[in-house]
N, C-alpha and C positions, 0 to 999 in steps of 0.2 A: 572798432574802426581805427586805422592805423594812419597817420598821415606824414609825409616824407621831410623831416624838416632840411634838408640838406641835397640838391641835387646831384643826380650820380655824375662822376669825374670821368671825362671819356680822355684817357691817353692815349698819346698817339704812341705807334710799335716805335722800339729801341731799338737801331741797330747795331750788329755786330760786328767788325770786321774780319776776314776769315786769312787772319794772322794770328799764331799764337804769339808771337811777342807782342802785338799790340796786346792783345785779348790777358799778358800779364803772365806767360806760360812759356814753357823752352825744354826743350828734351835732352836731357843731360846725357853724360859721354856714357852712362847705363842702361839708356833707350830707355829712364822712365820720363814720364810727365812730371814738371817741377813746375813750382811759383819762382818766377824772376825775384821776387822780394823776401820770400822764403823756401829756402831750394831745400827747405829738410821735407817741404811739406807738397802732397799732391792736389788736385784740382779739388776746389772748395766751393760747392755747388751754393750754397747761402751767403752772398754778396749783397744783397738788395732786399729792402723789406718788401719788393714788390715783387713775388712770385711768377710775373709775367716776367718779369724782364730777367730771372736768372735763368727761365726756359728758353728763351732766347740765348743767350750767352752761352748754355749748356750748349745746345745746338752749333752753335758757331765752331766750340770746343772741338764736338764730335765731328766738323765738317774736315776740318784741320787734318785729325786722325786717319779720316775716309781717304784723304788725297795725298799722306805720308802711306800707309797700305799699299797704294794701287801700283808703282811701280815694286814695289816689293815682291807681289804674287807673279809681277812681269821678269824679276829675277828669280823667279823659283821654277820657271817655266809653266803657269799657270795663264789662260788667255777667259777672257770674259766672252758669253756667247750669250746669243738674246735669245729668250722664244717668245713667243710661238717664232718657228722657226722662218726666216723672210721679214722681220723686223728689224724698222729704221731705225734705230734709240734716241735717231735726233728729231722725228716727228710720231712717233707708233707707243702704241701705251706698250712694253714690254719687260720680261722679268732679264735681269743677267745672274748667267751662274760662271761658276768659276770649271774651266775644264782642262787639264794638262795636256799640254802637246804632243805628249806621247803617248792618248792612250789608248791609239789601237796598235801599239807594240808591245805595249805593259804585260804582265802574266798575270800582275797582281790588280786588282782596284780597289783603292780607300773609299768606299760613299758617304761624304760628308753631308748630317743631315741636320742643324744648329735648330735653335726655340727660333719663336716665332715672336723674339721685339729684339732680334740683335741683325746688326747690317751685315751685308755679305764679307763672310771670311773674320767674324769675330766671335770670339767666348766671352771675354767678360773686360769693358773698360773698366772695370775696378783693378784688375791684377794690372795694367799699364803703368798705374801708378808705381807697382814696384810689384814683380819684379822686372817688368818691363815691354814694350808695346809688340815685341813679337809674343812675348809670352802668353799674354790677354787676348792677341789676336791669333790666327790660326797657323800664320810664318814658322812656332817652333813644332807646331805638331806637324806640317809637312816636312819640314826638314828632318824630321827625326825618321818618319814614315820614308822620306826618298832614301837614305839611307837601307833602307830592306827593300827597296827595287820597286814603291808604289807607285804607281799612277794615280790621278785622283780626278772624281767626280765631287762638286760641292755646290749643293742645294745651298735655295735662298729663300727663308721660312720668313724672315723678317721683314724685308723689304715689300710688302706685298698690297704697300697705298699706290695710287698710280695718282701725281701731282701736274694737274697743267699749267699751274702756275711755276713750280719747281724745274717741271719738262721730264720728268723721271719717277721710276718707284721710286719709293721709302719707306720707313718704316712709320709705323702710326705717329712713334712720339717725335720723329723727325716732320712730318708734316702736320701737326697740329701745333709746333714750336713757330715752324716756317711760314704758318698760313695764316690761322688767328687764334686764340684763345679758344673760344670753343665752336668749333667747323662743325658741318653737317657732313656725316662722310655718303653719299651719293653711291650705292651701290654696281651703278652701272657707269655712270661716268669716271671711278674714284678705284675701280678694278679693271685686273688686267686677264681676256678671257683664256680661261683654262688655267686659272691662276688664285681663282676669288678668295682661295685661301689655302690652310698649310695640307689640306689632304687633296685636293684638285692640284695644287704645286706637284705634289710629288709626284700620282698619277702622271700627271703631265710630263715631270720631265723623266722620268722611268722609262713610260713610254716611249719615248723621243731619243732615246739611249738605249735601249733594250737592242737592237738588232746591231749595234757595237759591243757588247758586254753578252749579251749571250744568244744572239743571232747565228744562224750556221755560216753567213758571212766573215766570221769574226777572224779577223789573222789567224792568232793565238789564242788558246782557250784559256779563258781567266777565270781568276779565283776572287771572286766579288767580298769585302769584308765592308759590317755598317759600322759606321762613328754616330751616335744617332745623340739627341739632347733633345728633354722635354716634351713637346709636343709635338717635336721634329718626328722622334718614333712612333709616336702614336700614330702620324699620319702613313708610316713606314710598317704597322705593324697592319691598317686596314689596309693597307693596300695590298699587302702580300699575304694576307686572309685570304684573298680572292684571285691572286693570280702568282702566287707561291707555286705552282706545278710550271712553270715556265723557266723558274728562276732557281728552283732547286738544283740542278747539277751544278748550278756554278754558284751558288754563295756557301760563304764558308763560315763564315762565325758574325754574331752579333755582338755589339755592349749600346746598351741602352744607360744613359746618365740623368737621374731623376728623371725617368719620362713616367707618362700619364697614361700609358693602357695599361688595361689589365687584364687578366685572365677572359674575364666576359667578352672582349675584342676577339679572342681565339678560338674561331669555329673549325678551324683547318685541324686534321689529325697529324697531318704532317709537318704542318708548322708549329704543331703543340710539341711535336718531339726536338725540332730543329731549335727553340726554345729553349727546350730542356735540357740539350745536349750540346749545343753549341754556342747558346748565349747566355749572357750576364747582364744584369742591371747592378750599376753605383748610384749609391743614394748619397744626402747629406744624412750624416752618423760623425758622432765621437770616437768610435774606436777607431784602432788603426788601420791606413791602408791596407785593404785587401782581406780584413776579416769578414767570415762568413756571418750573414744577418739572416737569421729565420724567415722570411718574408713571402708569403702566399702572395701576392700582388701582381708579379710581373710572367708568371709560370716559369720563369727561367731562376736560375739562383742569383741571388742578391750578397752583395759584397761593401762593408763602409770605406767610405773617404778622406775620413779625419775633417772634414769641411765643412764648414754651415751656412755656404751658398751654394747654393746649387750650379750656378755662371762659374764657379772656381771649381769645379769637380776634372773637368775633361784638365783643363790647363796645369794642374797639379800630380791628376793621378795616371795621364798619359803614357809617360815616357816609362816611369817604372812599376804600374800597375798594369794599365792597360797594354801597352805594346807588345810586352811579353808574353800577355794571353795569346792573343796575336799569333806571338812566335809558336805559342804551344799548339795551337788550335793547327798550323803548317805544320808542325812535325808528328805531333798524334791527331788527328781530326778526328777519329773514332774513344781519344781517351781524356780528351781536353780538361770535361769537368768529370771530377773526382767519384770514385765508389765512396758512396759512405754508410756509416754503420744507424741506425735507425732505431731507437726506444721507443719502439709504439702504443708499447704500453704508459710510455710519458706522455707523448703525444695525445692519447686517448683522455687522461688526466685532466687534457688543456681544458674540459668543457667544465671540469668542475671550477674553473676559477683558478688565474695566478696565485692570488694574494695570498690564497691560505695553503699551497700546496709547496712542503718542504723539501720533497725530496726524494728518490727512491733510496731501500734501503738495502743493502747487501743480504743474503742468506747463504748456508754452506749447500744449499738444495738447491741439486744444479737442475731440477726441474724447475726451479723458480725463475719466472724469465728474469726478476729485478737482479740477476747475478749479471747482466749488462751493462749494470748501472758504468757510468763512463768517468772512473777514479785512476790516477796514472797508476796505483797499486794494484788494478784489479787481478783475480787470481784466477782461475778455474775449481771445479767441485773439490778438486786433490791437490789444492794449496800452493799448485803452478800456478809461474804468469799466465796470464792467457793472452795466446799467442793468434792476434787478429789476424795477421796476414793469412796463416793458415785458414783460418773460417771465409778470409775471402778470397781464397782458390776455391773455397767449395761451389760455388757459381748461386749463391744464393736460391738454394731451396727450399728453404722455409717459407719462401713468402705467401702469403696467402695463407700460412696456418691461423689458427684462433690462438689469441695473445702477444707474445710479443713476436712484431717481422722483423728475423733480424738485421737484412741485407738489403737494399737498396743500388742496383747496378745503373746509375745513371744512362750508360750507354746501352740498356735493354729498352725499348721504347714499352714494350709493355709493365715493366717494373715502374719504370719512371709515370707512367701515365697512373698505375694505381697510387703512386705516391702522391704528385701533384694533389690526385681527389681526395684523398684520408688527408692530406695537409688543411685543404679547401673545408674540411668539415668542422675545422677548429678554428676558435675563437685566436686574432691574431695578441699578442702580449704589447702592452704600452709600451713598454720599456722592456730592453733589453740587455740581459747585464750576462756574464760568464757563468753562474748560473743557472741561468733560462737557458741560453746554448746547450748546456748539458739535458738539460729536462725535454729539449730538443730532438733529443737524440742524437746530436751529431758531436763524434766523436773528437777527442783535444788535436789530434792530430792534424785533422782535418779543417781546422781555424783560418789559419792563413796560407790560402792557396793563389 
C-alpha cells in the first residue's frame, strides 16, 4: 500500500519568445549559433532543472532557425510547395517540400531525401553550432550541387505531425515541445493523408513528380541522382523495389548515409544490380573518409565517414566525398564503382570465426590460391611482381571455379549478384581493422575510392 504524501505540482507551460537575443543567443559574423554571455560556447540545452521547460526553450531556439532558413532557400532559388496537391497551408493539413524553379529545365536532379525527426531542409542542428547554420542546414549542399548545373527536388520525412493548434506540420519533437508534455498523437486527426509517414511521403511525392522527372512530357531528359539519410532511403529503397522499371532510364546513381534498409528490402533484380553498380552507402566509422568497409547490409558498397553521428555524415562528407562520386558516376556510369580483386577463399574462412583466424599464408605453388594473399610485395610463382592490372584485362574467368574467385567485375551484373550472395553467407566482423579488409579480399589499392 503506497500513499502520496505530497501532492503532484501542476505548472503552468513556460513561454518562450521566438527571439534569439531575448532567448540569450545571436549568430556571429561565422553564421554559427553563439551564447550572448559566452560567445566561445553554442546552444546549452540544460538551463533548468525542469526538463519541461528546456523542451520548451529548445523549441523556441529551433523556431528562430526555421525562419533564419526560409528566405535563404528563397535565395537559392528554392520555392516551397504543398501536397497533396490544391492545399491551403493556411487552413488544409499539408506536407511542404522544397522544389527549384528550374526544374523542368535542369538535366540534372538532386532528390533530397533527409531522416525522419529533422525539419525541412536540415542535416544536423549540432554542426550550426560550428561550423555554421548553412553548414547543418542543407544551403551548403545546394550551393555546392548548383554549381554542377543541379536542380533539386527535397522531401520532407520529418515534419510529418500535422498540429491544429500550431496550424502546420511538424515534426514530433517540435509538437509535443509546442503542445503539452505528453500529447496523445491522433492518428487521423494528427496526419496528413498520403503522408502518415516517411514511406506513403515518398510514394506520395515521387508520384506527384514523376511525369516531370521522367514522364515523356519532360522538356529535357534528366539524369535523376538520390541524397538519401536514414530512414529517408529506406522509404526510397521500397518504393523503387516496386516501381524501379519506371524510373530506371533516368536515375543515375545513389548514396544512402546510415540508412536502414537492407538487402531483404531488395526483391527487384534490377534494382539489386543498380545498387551494386551505382550506389554507395556512408556509415558512422573511424576511419577515413572514403574508405572501403566490408559491409553485406546495404547490397551496395559501403564506405566510412570519419564521424560518429550519423546527422554529421551528409554535412561533412558531401562536398569532397560525396559529390565527386557524383561527378564520377557523370563521366563513367558504367565504371563508377571499382573491379576488385576477391580472396574467397578468406572469405570462406569468415565462417570459422574472426578471432582465431590469422591470416593467409604465402606458398611458391602458384597452384596454391593463398598466392593472392594481398601483401604490397606480392610476387607471382617466378618471383615477379605480380602484375594485377594484367589479371584484370583478363575479364575475370575464373569465377565460378572451386577455391579461390579471383575476380569480381562490379559492373557484370551477374558476377556482382554471385558476390553480394557468397558475401550474404558470411558472418559479418565486429570490428573492422586493416587487417580484416585484407582477409576480405579486397585488395590495398582499392581502400580509398
Amino acid at each position: 500500500m503506497f500513499r502520496r504524501i505530497k501532492p503532484i505540482e501542476h505548472r503552468e507551460e513556460v513561454d518562450f519568445p521566438i527571439d534569439l537575443r531575448k532567448l540569450g543567443y545571436f549568430i556571429n559574423s561565422q553564421d554559427q549559433l553563439r551564447q550572448i554571455e559566452k560567445p566561445s560556447e553554442g546552444f546549452d540545452y540544460h538551463v533548468h532543472r525542469v526538463e519541461r521547460v528546456n523542451e520548451r526553450r529548445r523549441e523556441a531556439v529551433d523556431e528562430c532557425i526555421r525562419r533564419i532558413l526560409e528566405p535563404r532557400f528563397v535565395e537559392e532559388g528554392l520555392t516551397k510547395q504543398y501536397l497533396p496537391q490544391g492545399s491551403d497551408p493556411a487552413t488544409d493539413p499539408c506536407v511542404p517540400i522544397l522544389v527549384s524553379n528550374d526544374l523542368d529545365d535542369v538535366e540534372k536532379v538532386l532528390v533530397i531525401i533527409g531522416n525522419t525527426y529533422d525539419d525541412l531542409g536540415v542535416w544536423s542542428v549540432r554542426e550550426m553550432e560550428g561550423p555554421g547554420i548553412n553548414h547543418g542546414s542543407m544551403i551548403s549542399t545546394i550551393r555546392s550541387a548548383k554549381k554542377e548545373k543541379f536542380g533539386f527536388l527535397i522531401l520532407n520525412c520529418g515534419q510529418n505531425v500535422y498540429s491544429p493548434e500550431i496550424g502546420r506540420v511538424v515534426t514530433y519533437r517540435t509538437w509535443k515541445a509546442a503542445t503539452k508534455a505528453s500529447p496523445h498523437l491522433d492518428e487521423v486527426k494528427n496526419r496528413v493523408v498520403g503522408h502518415e509517414n516517411v514511406q506513403k511521403h515518398i510514394e506520395s511525392v515521387l508520384d506527384e513528380y514523376k511525369g516531370r522527372l521522367v514522364g515523356k512530357d519532360v522538356k529535357k531528359k534528366k539524369k535523376i541522382y538520390f541524397l538519401t539519410y536514414g530512414w529517408g532511403c529506406w522509404g526510397l529503397v521500397k518504393y523503387m523495389n516496386v516501381n524501379f522499371a519506371e524510373w530506371k532510364p533516368s536515375v543515375e546513381a545513389l548514396i544512402a548515409a546510415e540508412s536502414t534498409h537492407t538487402a531483404a528490402d531488395v526483391t527487384s533484380s534490377d534494382l539489386c544490380h543498380f545498387l551494386t553498380t551505382r550506389a554507395r552507402a556512408y556509415i558512422v566509422h573511424s576511419d577515413p573518409p572514403g574508405t572501403f568497409i566490408p559491409d553485406r547490409r546495404f547490397v551496395c558498397q559501403t564506405f566510412s565517414t570519419a564521424q560518429i553521428f550519423s546527422e554529421t555524415i551528409i554535412p561533412n562528407s558531401w562536398r569532397d566525398v560525396m559529390l565527386p562520386w557524383f561527378k564520377r558516376v557523370e563521366e563513367d556510369p558504367e565504371g563508377c564503382n571499382p573491379v576488385m580483386l576477391v580472396d574467397w577463399e578468406s572469405v570462406e574462412r569468415l565462417k570459422e570465426g574472426w578471432g582465431g583466424y590469422t591470416g593467409s599464408k604465402k606458398h611458391k605453388d602458384e597452384d596454391n590460391p593463398d598466392k593472392w594473399a594481398f601483401d604490397d610485395d606480392e610476387e607471382d610463382g617466378n618471383g615477379e611482381d605480380y602484375d594485377h592490372e594484367a589479371k584484370l584485362k583478363e575479364g575475370g574467368e575464373a569465377f565460378g571455379q572451386e577455391g579461390l574467385e579471383e575476380m569480381v567485375d562490379l559492373r557484370d551484373a551477374e558476377q556482382a549478384d554471385r558476390a553480394n550472395r557468397a558475401l550474404q553467407e558470411n558472418e559479418r566482423p565486429i570490428t573492422v581493422i586493416s587487417d580484416g579488409l585484407k582477409e576480405m579480399g579486397v585488395v590495398s589499392g582499392a581502400l580509398r575510392i
